[in-house]
C-alpha positions, -999 to 999 in steps of 0.1 A, spaced: -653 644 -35 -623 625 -56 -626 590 -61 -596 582 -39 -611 598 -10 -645 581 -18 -636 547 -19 -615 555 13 -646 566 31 -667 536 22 -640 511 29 -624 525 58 -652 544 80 -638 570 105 -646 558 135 -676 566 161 -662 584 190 -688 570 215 -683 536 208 -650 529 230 -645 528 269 -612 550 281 -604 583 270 -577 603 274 -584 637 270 -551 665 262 -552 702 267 -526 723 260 -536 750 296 -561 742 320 -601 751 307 -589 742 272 -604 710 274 -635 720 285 -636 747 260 -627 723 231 -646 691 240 -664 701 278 -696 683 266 -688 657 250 -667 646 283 -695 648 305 -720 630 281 -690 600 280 -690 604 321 -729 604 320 -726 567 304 -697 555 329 -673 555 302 -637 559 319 -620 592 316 -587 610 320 -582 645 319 -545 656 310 -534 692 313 -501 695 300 -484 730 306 -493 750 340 -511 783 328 -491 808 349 -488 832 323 -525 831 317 -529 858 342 -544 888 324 -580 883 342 -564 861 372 -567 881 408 -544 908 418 -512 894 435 -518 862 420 -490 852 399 -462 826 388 -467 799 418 -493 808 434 -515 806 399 -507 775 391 -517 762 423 -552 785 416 -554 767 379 -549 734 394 -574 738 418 -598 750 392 -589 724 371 -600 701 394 -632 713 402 -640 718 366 -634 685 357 -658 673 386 -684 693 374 -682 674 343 -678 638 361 -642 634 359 -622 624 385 -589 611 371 -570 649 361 -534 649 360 -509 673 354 -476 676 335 -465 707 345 -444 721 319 -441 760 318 -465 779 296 -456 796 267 -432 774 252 -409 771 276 -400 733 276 -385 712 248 -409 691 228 -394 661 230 -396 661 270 -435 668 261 -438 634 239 -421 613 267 -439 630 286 -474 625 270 -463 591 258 -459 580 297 -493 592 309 -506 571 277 -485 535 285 -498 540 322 -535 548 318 -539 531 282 -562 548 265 -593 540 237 -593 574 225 -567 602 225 -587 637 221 -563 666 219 -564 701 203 -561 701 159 -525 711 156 -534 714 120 -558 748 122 -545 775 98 -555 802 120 -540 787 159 -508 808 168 -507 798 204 -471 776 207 -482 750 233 -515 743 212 -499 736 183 -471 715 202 -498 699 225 -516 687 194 -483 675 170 -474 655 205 -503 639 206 -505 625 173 -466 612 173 -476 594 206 -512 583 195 -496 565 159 -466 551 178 -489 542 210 -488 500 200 -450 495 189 -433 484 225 -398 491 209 -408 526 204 -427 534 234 -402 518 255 -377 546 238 -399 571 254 -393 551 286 -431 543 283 -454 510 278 -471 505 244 -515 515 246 -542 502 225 -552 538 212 -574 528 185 -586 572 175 -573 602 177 -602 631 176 -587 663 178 -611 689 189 -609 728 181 -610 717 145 -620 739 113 -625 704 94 -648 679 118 -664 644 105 -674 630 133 -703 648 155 -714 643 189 -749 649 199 -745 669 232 -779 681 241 -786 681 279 -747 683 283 -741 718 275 -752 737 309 -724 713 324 -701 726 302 -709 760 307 -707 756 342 -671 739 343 -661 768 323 -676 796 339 -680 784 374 -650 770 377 -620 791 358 -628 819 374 -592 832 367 -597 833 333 -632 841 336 -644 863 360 -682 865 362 -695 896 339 -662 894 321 -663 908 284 -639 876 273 -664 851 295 -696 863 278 -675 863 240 -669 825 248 -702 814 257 -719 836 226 -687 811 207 -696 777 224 -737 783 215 -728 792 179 -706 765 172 -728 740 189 -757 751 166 -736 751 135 -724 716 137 -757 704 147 -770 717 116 -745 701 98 -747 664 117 -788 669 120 -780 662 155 -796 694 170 -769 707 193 -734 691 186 -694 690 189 -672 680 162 -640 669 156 -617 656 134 -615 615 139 -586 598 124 -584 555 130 -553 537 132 -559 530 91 -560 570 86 -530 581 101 -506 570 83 -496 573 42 -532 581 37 -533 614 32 -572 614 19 -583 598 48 -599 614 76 -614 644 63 
């Protein structure tokens, strides 16, 4: 570790996920939420912290496993509903919906005034969205879901700016991108992973249909990574993420890490 990045650490800790009250949580498609951070979510629920699931674009060209005949419209409305009772599952009420079409189809600067509006309404702790930062993530709205989030999350307290997006300015005090190759902050998520695994798999059924060879490829995925980054955090079973506080996001560029 360089000295820069040392002194950093000790003088300006990342922050502790768990130690804030509303969350706002960003996925690019409905079930990528629950995927990237499903346990952590219902462990926040479990301790009545207040909690906002945000799906940004409307999945309806995620329809390679989605029932015959269902398509375009009539998937969204299927995601949507699934989306819903997925996020119940998991003890969160509050799921809203932007709507823009999947696969890129939408301009990303009607996504930031988008994302920026849900944030100056429901004025968020904690902004969790997906890393847009992964070397290996080719998928266009994950990538755009996740640079979004972190233009709205650093410019969340200037009025002048948020009122630009036609917005209000939010307290975000973190941004903790999950789906991340480089986590440093951990949560301990035993007891909460059958939830997840439910919201996933008994819930988005059009993406998973029970017995599916993709379904039982996730799971093996979400019980490997749990175990690895409970080895690394000594926590047992864990999810991770990559925290950044207000200090570490801007100019900073050993911060965070």
């Amino acid at each position: 570790m360089g000295l820069t990045k040392m002194v950093l650490k000790a003088a300006v800790p990342v922050p502790k996920i768990e130690e804030y009250q509303r969350y706002l949580f960003i996925g690019p498609h409905p079930d990528d939420i629950e995927i990237g951070a499903g346990a952590t979510a219902a462990k926040l629920a479990s301790q009545g912290k207040d909690i906002c699931f945000l799906v940004c674009m409307d999945g309806r060209f995620g329809d390679g496993s989605a029932p015959e005949g269902v398509r375009g419209d009539r998937l969204v409305a299927l995601r949507h509903a699934e989306a819903m009772r997925s996020a119940a599952v998991l003890g969160v009420r509050d799921v809203r919906f932007l709507d823009l079409c999947d696969g890129g189809f939408y301009e990303q600067k009607e996504l930031i005034r988008k994302l920026a509006r849900i944030v100056g309404d429901y004025q968020p702790d904690v902004i969790l969205a997906p890393d847009p930062c992964v070397i290996s993530e080719c998928h266009a709205d994950h990538l755009n879901v996740g640079k979004a989030a972190r233009q709205v999350a650093y410019f969340a307290p200037y009025e002048g700016i948020m009122a630009g997006y036609g917005a209000v300015k939010a307290p975000v005090q973190v941004l903790a991108y999950y789906m991340t190759a480089k986590p440093n902050r951990f949560v301990k998520t035993k007891g909460y992973r059958a939830q997840q695994e439910k919201a996933i798999f008994g819930c988005h059924l059009s993406q998973f249909p029970k017995g599916s060879a993709e379904g039982r490829s996730i799971r093996l995925y979400l019980k490997v990574r749990s175990l690895d980054f409970g080895i690394r955090s000594g926590k047992g079973c864990a999810e991770g993420f990559r925290v950044l506080g207000v200090t570490h996001m801007h100019c900073l560029p050993e911060a965070g890490e």
